[in-house]
C-alpha positions as CSV (number, residue, x, y, z in Angstrom):
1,X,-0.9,7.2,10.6
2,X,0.2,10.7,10.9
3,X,1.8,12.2,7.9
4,X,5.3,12.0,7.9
5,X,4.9,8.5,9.0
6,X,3.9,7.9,5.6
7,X,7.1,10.1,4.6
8,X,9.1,8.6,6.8
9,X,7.7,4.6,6.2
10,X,8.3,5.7,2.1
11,X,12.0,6.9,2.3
12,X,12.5,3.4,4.1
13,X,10.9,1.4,1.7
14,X,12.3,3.2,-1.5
15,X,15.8,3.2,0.3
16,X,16.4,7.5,0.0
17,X,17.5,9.3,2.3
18,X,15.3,12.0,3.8
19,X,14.4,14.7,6.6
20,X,12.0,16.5,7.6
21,X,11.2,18.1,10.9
22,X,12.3,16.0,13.7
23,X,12.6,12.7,11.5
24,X,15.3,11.4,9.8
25,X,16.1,8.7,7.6
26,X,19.8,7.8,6.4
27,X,20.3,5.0,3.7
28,X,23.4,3.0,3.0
29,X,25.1,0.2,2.3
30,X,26.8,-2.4,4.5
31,X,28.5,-5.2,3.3
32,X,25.8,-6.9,0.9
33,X,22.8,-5.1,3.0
34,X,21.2,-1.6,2.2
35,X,20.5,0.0,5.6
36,X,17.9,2.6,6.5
37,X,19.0,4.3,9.7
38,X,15.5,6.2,11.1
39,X,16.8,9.1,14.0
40,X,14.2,10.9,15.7
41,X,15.8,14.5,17.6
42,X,18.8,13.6,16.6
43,X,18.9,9.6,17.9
44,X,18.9,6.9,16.5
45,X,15.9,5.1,17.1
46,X,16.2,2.0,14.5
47,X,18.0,0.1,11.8
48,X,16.1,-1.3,8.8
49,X,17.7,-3.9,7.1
50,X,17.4,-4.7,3.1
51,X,18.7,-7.6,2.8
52,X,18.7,-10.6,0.5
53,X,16.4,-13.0,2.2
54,X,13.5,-10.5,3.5
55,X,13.3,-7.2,5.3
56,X,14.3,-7.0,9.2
57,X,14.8,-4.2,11.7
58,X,16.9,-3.8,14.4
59,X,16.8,-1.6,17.4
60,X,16.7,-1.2,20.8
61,X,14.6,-3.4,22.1
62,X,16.2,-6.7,20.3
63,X,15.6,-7.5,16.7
64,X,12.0,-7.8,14.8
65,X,11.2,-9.3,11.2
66,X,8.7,-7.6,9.2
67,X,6.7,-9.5,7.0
């Protein structure tokens, strides 16, 4: 895993928000879940989801559960 992957996978996990070359990560809150939002050049490549009841990502290509 390359470096800021680790950066990156950190920000996410810790819920900060966080840039650094052409990565991005944005954290917020929506409705009761805490949301990292991960943009690579400038798009938006993939929602994490803090929820309640586990951790979840969304993005393009349909929704995944982490375990």
């Amino acid at each position: 895993m390359r470096k800021i992957e680790r950066q990156m996978l950190n920000a996410v996990n810790n819920r900060d928000n966080w840039a650094q070359a052409n990565t991005q990560v944005h954290t917020f809150v929506e409705d009761e879940n805490t949301i990292s939002r991960v943009f690579l050049h400038g798009h938006h490549i993939a929602d994490f989801v803090h929820g309640g009841y586990g951790f979840g990502t969304r993005c393009k290509h349909g929704p995944h559960v982490l375990p």
